[in-house]
C-alpha positions in Angstrom: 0.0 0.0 0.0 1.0 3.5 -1.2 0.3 6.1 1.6 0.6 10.1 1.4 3.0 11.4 4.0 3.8 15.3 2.6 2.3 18.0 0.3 4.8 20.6 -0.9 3.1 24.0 -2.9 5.5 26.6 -4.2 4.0 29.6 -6.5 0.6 28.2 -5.6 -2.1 30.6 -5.2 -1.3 32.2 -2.0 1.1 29.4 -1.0 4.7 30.4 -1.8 6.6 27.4 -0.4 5.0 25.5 2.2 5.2 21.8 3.0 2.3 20.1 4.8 3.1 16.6 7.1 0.8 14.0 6.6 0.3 11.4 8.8 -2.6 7.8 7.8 -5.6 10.3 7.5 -5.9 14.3 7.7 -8.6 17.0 8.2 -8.5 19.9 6.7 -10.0 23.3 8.5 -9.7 26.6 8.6 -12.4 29.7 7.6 -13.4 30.5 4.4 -10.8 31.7 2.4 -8.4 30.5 3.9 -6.9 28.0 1.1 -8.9 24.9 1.7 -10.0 24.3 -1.8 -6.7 25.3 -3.0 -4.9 22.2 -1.3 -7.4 20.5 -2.4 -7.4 21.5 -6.3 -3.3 21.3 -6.0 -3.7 17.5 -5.3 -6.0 16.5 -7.3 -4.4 18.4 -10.1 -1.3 15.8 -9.8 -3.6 12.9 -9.0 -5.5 13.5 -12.2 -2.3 14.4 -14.0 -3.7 17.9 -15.2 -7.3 16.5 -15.9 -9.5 18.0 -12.8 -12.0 20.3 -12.7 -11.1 22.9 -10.1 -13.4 23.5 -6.8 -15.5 26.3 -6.4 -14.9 27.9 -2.8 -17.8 29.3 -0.9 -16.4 32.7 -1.3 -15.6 32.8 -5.0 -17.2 34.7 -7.4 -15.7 33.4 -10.7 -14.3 30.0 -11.5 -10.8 29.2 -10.7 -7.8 28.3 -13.5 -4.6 26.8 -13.8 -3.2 30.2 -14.2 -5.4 32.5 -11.5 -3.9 29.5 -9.2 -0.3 29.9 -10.6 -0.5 33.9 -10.6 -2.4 34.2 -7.6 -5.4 36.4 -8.6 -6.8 38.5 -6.1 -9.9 40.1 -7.9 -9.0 43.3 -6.7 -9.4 46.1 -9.7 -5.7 47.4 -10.7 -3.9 44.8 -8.9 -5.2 41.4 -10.4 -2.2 39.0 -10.3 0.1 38.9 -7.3 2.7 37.2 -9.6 2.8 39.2 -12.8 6.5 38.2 -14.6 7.9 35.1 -15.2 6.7 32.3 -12.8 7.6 28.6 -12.0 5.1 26.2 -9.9 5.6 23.2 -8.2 3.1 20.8 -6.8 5.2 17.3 -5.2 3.4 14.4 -3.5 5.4 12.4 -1.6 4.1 8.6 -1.1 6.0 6.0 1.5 5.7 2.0 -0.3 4.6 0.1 2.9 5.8 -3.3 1.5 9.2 -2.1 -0.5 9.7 0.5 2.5 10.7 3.2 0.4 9.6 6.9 -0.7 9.0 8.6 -3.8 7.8 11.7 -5.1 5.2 12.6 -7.9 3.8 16.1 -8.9 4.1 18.9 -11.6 6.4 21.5 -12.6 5.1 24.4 -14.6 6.7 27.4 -16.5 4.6 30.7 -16.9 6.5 33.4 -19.1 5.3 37.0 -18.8 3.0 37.2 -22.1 3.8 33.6 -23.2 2.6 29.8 -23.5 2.5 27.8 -19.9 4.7 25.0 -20.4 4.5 22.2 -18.2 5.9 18.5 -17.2 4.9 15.7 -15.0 7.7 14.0 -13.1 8.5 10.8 -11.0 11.6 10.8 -8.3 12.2 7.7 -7.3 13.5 6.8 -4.0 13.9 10.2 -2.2 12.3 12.5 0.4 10.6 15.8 -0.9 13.6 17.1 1.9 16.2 15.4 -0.6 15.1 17.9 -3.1 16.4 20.9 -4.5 13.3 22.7 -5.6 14.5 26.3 -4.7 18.1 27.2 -4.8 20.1 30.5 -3.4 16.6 31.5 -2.7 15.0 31.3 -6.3 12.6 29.0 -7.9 14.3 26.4 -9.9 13.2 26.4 -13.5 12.0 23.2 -15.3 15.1 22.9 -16.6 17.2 23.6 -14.4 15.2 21.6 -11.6 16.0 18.6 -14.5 19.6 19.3 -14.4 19.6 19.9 -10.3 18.1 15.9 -10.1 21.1 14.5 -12.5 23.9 16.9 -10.6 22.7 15.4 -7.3 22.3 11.7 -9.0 18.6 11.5 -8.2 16.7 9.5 -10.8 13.7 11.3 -12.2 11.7 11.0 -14.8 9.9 13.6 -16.8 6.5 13.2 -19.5 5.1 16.2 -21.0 1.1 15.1 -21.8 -1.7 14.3 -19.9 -2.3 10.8 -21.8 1.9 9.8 -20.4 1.4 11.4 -17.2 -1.7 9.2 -16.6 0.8 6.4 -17.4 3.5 7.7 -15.5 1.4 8.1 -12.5 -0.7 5.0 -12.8 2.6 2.7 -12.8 4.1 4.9 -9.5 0.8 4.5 -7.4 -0.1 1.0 -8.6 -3.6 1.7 -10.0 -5.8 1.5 -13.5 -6.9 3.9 -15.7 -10.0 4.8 -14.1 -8.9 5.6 -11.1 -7.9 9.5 -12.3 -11.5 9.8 -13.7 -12.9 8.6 -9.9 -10.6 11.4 -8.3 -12.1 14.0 -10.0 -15.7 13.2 -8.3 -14.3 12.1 -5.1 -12.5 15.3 -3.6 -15.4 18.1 -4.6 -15.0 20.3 -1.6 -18.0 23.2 -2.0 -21.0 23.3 0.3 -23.9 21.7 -1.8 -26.2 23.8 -1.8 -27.7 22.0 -4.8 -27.0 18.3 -4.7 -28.4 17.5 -8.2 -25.4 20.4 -9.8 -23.7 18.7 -7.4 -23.8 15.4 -9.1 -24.0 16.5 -12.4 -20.6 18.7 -11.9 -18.3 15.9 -10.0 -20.0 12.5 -10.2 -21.8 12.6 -13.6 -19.5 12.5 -16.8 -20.7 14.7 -19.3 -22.7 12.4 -22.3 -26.2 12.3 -24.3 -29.2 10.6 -23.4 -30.0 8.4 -26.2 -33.8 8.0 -25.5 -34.3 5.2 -27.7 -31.6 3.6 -27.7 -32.2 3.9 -23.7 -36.2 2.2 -24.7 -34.3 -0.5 -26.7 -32.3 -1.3 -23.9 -34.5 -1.6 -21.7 -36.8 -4.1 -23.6 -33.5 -6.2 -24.1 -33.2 -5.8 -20.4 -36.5 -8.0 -20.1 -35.8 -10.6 -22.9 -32.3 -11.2 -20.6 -34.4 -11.4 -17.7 -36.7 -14.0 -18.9 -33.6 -15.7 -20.4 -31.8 -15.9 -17.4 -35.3 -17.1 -15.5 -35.1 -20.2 -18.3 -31.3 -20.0 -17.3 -31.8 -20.6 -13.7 -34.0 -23.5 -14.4 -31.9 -25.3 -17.1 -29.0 -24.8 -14.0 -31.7 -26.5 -11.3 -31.9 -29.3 -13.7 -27.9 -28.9 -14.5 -27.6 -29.5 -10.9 -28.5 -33.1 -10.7 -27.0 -34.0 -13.7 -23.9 -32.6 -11.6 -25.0 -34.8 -8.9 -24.7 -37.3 -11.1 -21.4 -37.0 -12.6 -20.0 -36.2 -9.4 -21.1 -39.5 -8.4 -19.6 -41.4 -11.0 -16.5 -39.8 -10.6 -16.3 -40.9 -7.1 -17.4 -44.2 -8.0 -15.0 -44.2 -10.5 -12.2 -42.8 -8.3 -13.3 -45.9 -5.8 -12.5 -48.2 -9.1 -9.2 -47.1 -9.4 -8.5 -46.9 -5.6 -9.7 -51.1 -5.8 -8.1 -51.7 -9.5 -4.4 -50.2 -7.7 -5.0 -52.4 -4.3 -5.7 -55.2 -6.8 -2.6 -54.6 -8.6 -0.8 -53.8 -5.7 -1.5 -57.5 -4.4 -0.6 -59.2 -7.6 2.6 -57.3 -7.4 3.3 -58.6 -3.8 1.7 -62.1 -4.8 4.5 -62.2 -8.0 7.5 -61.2 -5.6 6.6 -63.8 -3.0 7.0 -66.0 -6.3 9.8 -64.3 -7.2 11.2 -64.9 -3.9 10.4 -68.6 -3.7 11.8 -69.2 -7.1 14.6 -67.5 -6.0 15.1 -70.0 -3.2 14.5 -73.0 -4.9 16.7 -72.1 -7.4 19.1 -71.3 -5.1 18.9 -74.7 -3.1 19.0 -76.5 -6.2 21.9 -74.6 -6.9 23.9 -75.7 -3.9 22.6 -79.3 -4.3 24.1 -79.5 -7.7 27.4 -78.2 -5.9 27.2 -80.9 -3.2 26.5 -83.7 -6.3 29.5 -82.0 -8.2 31.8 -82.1 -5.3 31.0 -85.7 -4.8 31.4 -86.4 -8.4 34.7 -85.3 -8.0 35.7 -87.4 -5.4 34.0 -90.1 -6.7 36.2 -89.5 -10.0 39.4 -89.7 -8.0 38.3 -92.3 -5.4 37.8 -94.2 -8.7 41.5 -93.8 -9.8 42.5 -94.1 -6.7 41.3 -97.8 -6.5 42.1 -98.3 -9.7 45.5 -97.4 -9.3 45.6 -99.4 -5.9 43.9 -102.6 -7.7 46.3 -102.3 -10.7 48.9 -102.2 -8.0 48.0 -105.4 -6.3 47.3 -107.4 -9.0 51.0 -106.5 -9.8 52.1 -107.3 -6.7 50.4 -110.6 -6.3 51.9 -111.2 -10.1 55.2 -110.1 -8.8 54.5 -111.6 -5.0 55.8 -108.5 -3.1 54.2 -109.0 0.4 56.5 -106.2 1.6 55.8 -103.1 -0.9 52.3 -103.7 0.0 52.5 -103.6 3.8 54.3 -99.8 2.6 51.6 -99.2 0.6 48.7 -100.2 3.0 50.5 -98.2 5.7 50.4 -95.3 3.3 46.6 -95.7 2.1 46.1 -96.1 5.9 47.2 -92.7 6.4 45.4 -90.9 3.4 42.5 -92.0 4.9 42.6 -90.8 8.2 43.0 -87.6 6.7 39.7 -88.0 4.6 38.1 -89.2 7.7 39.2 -86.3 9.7 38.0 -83.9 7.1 34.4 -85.6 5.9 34.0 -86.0 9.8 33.0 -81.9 10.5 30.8 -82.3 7.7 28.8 -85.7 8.9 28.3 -83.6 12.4 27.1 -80.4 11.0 24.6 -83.2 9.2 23.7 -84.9 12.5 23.6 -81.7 13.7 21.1 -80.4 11.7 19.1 -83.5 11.8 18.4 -83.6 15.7 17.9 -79.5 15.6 15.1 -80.5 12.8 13.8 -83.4 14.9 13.0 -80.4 17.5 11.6 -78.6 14.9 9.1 -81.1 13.5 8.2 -81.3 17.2 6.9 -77.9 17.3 5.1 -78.0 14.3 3.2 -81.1 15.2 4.2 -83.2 12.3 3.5 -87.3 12.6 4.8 -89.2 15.4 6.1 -92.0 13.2 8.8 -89.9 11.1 9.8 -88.5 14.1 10.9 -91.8 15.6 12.8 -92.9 12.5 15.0 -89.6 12.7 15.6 -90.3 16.0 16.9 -93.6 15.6 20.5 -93.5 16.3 21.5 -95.9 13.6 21.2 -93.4 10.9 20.5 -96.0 7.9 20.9 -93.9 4.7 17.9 -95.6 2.8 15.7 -95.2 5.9 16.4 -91.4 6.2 15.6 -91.1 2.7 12.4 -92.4 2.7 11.3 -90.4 6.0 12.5 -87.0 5.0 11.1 -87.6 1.7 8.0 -87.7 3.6 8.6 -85.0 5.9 9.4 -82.7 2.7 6.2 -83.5 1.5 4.4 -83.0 4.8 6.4 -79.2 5.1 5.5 -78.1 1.5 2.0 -79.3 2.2 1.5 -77.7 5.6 3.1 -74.7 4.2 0.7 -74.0 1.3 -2.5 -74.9 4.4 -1.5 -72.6 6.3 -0.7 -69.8 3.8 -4.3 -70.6 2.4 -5.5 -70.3 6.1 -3.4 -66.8 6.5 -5.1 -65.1 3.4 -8.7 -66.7 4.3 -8.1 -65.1 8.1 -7.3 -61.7 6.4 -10.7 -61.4 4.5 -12.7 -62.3 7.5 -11.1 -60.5 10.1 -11.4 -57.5 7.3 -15.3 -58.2 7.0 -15.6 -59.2 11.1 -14.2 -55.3 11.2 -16.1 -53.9 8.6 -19.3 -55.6 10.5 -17.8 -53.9 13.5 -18.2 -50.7 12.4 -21.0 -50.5 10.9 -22.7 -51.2 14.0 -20.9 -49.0 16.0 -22.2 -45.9 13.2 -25.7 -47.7 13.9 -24.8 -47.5 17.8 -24.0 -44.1 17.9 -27.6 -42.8 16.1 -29.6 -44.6 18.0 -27.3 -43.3 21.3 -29.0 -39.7 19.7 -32.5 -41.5 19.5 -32.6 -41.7 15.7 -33.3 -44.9 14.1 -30.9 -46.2 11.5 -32.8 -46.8 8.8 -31.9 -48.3 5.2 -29.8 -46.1 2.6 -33.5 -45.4 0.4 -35.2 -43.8 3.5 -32.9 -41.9 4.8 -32.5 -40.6 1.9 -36.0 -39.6 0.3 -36.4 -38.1 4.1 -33.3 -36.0 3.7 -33.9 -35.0 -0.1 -37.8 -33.8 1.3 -37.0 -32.0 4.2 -34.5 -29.8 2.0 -36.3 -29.0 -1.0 -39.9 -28.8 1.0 -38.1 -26.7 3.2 -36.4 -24.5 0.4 -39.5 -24.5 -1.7 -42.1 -23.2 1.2 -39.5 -21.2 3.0 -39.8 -22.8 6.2 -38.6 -26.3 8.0 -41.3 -29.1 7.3 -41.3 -31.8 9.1 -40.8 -35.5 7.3 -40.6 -38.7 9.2 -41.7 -42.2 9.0 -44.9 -43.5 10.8 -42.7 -45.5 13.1 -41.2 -42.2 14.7 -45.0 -41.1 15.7 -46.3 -44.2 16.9 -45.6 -46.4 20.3 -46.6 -49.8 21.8 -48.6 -50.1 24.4 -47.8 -53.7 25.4 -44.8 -55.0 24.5 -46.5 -58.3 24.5 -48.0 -57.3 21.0 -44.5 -55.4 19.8 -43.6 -58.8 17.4 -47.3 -58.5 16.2 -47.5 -55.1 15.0 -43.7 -55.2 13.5 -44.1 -57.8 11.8 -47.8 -56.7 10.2 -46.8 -53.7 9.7 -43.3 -54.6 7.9 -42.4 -52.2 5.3 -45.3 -49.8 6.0 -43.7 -48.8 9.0 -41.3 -46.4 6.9 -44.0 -44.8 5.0 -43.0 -41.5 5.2 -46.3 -38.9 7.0 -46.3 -35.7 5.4 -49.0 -32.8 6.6 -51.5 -33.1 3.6 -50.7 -29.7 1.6 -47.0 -30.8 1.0 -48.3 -33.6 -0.2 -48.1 -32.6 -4.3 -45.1 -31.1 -4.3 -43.2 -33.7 -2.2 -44.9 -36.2 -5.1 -42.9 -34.3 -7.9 -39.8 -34.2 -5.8 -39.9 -38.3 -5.5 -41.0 -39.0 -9.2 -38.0 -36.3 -10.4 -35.0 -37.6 -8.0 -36.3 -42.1 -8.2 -34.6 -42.6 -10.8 -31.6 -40.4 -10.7 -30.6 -41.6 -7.0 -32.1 -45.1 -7.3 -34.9 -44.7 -4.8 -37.6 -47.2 -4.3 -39.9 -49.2 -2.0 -40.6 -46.2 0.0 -44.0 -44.9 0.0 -45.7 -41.5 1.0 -48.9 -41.2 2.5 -51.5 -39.5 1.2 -53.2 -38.2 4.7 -55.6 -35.8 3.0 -58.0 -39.1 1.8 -58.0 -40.6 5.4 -59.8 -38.7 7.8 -62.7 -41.0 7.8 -60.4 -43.1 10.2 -60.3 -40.9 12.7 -63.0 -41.9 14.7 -62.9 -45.3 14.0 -63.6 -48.1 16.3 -60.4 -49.9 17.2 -61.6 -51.9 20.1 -59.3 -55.2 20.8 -57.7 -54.2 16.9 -54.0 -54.1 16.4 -54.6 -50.3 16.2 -56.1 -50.5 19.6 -52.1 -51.2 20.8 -50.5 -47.9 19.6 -50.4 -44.6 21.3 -49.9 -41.6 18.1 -47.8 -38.3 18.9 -49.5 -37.3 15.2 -53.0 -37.2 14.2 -52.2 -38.2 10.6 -49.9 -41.1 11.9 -53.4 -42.2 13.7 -55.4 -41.7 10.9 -52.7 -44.3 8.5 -52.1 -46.5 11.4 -56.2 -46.9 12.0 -56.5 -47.2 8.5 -53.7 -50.8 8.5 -54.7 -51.9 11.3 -58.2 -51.2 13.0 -60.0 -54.5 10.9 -56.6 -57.2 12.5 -58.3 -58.3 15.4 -56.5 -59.0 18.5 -56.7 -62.6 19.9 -54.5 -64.7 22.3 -54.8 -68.1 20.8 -54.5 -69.6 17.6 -57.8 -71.9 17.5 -59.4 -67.9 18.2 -58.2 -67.0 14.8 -60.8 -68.1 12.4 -63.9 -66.1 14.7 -62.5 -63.0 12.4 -61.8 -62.6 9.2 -58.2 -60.5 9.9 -56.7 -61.7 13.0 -53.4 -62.5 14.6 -51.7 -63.4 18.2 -48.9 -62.4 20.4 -47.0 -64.9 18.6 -47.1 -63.3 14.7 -49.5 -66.1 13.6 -51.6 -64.3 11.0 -55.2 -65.1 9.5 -56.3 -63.1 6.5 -57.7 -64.1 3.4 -58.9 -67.4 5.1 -55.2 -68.1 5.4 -52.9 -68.8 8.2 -49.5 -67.9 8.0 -46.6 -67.0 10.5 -44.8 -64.2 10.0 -40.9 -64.0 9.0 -39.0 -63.4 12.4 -36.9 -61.4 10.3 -39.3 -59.0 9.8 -39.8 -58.3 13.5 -36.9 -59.3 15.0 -35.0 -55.7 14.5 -38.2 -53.5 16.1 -38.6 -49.8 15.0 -41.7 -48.5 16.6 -41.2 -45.8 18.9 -38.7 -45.6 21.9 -38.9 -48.8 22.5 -37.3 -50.1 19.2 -34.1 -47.6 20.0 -33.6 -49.2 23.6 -34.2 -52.7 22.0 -32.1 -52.1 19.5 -29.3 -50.9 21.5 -29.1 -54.2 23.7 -29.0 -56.0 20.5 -26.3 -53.9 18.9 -24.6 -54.3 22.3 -24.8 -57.8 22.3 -23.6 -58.0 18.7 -20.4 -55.8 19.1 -19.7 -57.7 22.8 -20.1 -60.7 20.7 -18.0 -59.0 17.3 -15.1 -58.1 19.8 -14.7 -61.4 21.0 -14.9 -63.0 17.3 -12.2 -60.1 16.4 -9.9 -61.4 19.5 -10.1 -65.2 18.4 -9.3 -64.5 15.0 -6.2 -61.9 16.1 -5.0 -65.0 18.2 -5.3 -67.3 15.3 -3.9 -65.4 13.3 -0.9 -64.8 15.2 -0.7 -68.8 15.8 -0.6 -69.4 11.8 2.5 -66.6 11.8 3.7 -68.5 14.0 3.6 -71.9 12.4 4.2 -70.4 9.2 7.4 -68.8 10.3 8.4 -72.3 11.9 7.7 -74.0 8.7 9.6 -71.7 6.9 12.6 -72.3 9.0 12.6 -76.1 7.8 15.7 -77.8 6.3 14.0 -81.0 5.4 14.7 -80.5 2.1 18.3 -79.3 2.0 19.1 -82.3 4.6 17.6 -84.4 2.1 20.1 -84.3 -0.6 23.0 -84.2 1.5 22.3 -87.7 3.2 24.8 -89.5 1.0 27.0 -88.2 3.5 26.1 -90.2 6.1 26.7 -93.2 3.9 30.2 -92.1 2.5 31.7 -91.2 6.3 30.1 -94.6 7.1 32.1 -96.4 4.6 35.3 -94.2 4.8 35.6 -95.5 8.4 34.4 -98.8 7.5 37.4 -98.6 4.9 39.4 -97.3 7.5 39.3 -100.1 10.0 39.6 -102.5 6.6 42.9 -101.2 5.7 44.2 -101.0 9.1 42.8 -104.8 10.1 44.6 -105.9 6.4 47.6 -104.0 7.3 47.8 -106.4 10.7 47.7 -109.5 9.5 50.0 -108.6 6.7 52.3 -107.8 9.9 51.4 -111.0 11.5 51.1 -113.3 8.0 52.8 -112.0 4.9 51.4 -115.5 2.7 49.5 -114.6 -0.8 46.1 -115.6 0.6 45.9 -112.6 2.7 46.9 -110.2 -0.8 44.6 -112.0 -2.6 42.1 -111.0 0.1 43.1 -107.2 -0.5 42.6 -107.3 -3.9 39.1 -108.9 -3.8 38.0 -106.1 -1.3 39.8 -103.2 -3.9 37.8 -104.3 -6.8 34.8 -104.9 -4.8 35.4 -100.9 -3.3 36.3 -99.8 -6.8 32.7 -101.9 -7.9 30.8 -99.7 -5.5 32.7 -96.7 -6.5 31.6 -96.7 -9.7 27.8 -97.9 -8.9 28.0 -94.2 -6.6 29.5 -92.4 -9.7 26.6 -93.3 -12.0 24.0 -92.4 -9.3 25.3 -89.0 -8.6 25.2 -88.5 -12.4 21.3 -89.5 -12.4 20.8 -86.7 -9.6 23.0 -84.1 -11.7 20.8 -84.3 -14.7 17.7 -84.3 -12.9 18.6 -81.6 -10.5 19.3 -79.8 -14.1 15.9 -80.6 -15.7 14.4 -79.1 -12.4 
């Protein structure tokens, strides 16, 4: 904001140089005379850059110009002017900028020659003080041109336009404001008494223009086609408005799709990395297995040349009968294989290990009794472990895929147990305010009623369902009138001359917000059942808070007879008992206890309905505990399951069998080696060699088997 803080007038009227502090807002006042007007005129003269109509004092007798103000005219006969030569005028308005926090100054200079043309400029300083300024130098009035040269010798930037059309410009940019703002000016600072406030208006508020009377008659008969045209407007928008209504729908529905479609993707995406993940595993156990079956290849390979090489050897030896290079050589071979022994002996108890730690394991997750006793046999036979952990990887994969299944089953029903939850607790909380949760199509024809009955007629009418206006007397015949009533006890009473109107606002809005099954009672037809007789009648049970509610309800219900045994029934031809059996129509029927089961009539219903709801959420919380605890106990087994090595065990359990036989081999060599010590005959070489090609037999029987498990761990 742009606020006026000084006025400076040199050569003005009587004003020779005075400055003028001003300070938010200022009041001028003083006696006629007295230079009111002429403060006035000199800043509105800038404001308007040069376009104002001057004020009319109270005590002048002849208009006032720019150059009576400049030569100061006194209207005294032989002394007219009291400036008669050659005269300069300044008029500077100095504004402080409130945001940049920083001054300026705007205003006129203007030349008057003795006998010659006024010339005149509009100027700008930008950021100085009207005190920063030179305007009077060794106590004369600077000239326009030599003020010019003053502001570039003291490196003050001004700038200077010479027409009212630039100066507008010039002074619109510096204050901030449009074009119209120097034509507002004019009309807002009119200082003169008004005497006559029509001259008044026409002088400083009116601009000067022609009536056009028939072009003024033409417009004002297009006046009236636009109004009718924009009465036709304002119903096309009313009808715009649901159509609105509609689309704004969709869109949320729509917006809901996406939100669903996303979660739906999202899932997949989570569903595909847990595949991912598992492939990833697999792949990699496989991985590790066709390691193991490499590595053993490879030892296989060379335990095959070793015996080779050692049966070669004694079938030399026995050809050549050395006993004694053989006890060397046993000796040797006895060695080598304490070594293997020593080294395959960390891997067989990281195996053993592994096997009593998933023993414990299986224990936990409950898997059969009968594998469990085979693993912990202590005998370890190769071909029996097989066979149970081929069972017990079986058993894991299947238990695994259960209780995932169970896992993603729990999630949808503890979501739906929740959703359940709180949709009674919305129910709870309106019927804690005594109003009756009713289904989405009544409560909302009641809403959509009571605001356009109420915006139509200007004042709140009331809309409610006949089960709001009624109660039970007994609540021994509660069941009976819910049940008979059923459906009817949402018909909406309406006082009869809303009636029409609330009509047109159902049949517009049924199809557009999908509303059906409610009805609306037309009360106006029914005063006949005013003062009908209701003795022992269902209608008989019901106290009304509404005289039209009476009327309807009389109307349902004043021909059901009350009776309070079934053989009572057929005495009447519309009958029922405490118990919902009906008779009407010469039929017997019982009614649904659906129907009557969730009351809604009166009070009653809402303190019914609250134990229920009660009840239901007691009953919800404990069904959302159990399934939290369940839940928690499939993690559970799931992350146990998941911590199974069944099936990495399984293809390691060669290992069992080849540390078996290397110390079976072991104690071989070493028993050989002793009675080669003891007896060095042929017979006992012979023996040696037998047992080499048997070992180098079996060698190769293992080589070919580890090749079957290569190519199948490959296909896999």
């Amino acid at each position: 904001m742009k606020t006026l803080t000084k006025v400076k007038l040199i050569n003005w009227h009587t004003f020779s140089n005075e400055e003028f502090e001003i300070y938010k807002n200022a009041l001028i006042t003083g006696e006629n005379g007295t230079g009111k007007s002429t403060i006035l005129d000199a800043i509105q003269y800038v404001l308007t850059a040069g376009k104002c109509k001057f004020n009319k004092a109270a005590s002048d007798i002849g208009n006032r110009t720019l150059e009576s103000y400049i030569r100061c005219k006194t209207g005294i006969e032989g002394h007219e002017f009291v400036r008669n030569g050659d005269v300069t005028t300044y008029i500077a308005l100095e504004f402080y900028d409130e945001k940049t926090e920083k001054y300026q100054i705007i205003g006129t200079v203007i030349d008057l020659p003795a006998g010659g043309r006024l010339n005149r400029d509009f100027f700008q300083i930008i950021d100085c003080k009207i005190s920063d300024v030179a305007f009077i130098e060794e106590r004369r009035v600077l000239t326009r041109k030599e003020f010019k040269k003053a502001l570039i010798d003291h490196q003050q930037t001004g700038i200077f336009k010479d027409t009212i059309k630039e100066g507008e410009s010039l002074f619109g940019n510096a204050l901030g404001v449009k074009s119209k703002y120097f034509d507002l000016v004019t009309r807002a600072l009119a200082f003169k008494a008004i005497d006559n406030v029509y001259q008044f208006i026409v002088d400083f508020l009116l601009k000067e223009d022609f009536v056009d009377i028939q072009n003024l008659r033409d417009s004002i008969k297009h006046y009236k086609v636009l109004e009718e045209k924009l009465k036709i407007s304002k119903k096309e928008c009313e009808s715009l408005e649901g159509v609105v209504s509609q689309y704004d729908t969709y869109l949320d529905t729509h917006f809901q799709m996406d939100v669903l479609e996303c979660l739906k993707e999202k899932l997949q995406e989570k569903q595909l990395q847990a595949i991912i993940d598992n492939s990833q595993k697999k792949y990699q156990k496989i991985n590790d297995q066709l390691n193991f079956v490499q590595q053993k290849l490879t030892q296989l390979n060379q335990d095959e040349e070793t015996y080779q090489e050692r049966y070669h050897r004694l079938d030399e030896s026995l050809r050549e009968n050395e006993t004694y290079n053989l006890k060397n050589e046993l000796q040797k071979e006895s060695e080598q294989l304490k070594k293997e022994k020593e080294k395959k002996e960390n891997s067989y108890q990281t195996l053993i290990t592994e096997i009593k730690q998933e023993i414990q394991l299986l224990k936990k997750v409950k898997i059969p009794n009968s594998y469990i006793q085979i693993l912990q046999n202590q005998d370890y036979q190769t071909e029996t472990l097989t066979h149970a952990f081929r069972n017990i990887v079986e058993e894991v994969s299947k238990r695994t895929k259960d209780v995932t299944e169970k896992i993603s089953h729990l999630k949808i029903e503890m979501t739906q147990t929740v959703d359940r939850f709180n949709e009674y607790c919305k129910e709870y909380d309106s019927l804690k305010e005594n109003q009756l949760y009713y289904r989405k199509e009544i409560q909302e024809l009641i809403q959509l009623l009571n605001e356009k009955l109420t915006s139509h007629y200007g004042k709140t009418i009331e809309v409610k369902p006949l089960c709001e206006y009624i109660e039970v007397k007994d609540e021994k015949w509660r069941n009976a009138l819910e049940g008979y009533l059923n459906s009817q006890r949402f018909d909406l009473i309406i006082e009869p001359e809303y009636f029409e109107y609330a009509l047109l606002v159902y049949e517009e809005y049924k199809n557009k917000r999908g509303i059906y099954g409610v009805g609306i009672v037309d009360v106006a037809k029914m005063s006949r059942y005013e003062d009908v007789d209701v003795k022992d009648t269902l209608a008989s049970q019901l106290d009304c808070k509404n005289t039209y509610a009476r009327w309807y309800a009389n109307m349902l219900l004043s021909k059901v007879q009350c009776v309070d045994d079934v053989t009572q029934l057929r005495n009447y031809a519309t009958a029922i008992t405490p118990t919902c059996m009906l008779y009407k129509n010469y039929t017997a029927r019982a009614i649904n206890p659906r129907i009557y089961n969730k009351p809604y009539i009166g009070l009653g219903a809402i303190k019914i309905q609250l134990a229920t709801i009660e009840q239901e959420l007691e009953n919800l919380k404990q069904e959302i505990k159990l399934q939290k605890a369940n839940y928690e106990d499939l993690k559970n087994g799931q992350a146990l399951l998941n911590q199974s090595k069944a099936d990495h065990i399984f293809y390691r359990l060669d290992l069992i069998d080849e540390y078996h036989n290397l110390l079976k081999e072991y104690q071989e060599i070493n028993d050989r080696y002793e009675k080669l010590i003891l007896d060095d005959s042929l017979i006992s070489l012979q023996e040696e060699c037998d047992a080499v090609k048997k070992q180098l037999e079996k060698t190769k029987r293992e080589k070919e088997d580890s090749l079957m498990k290569k190519e199948v761990l490959k296909i896999i």
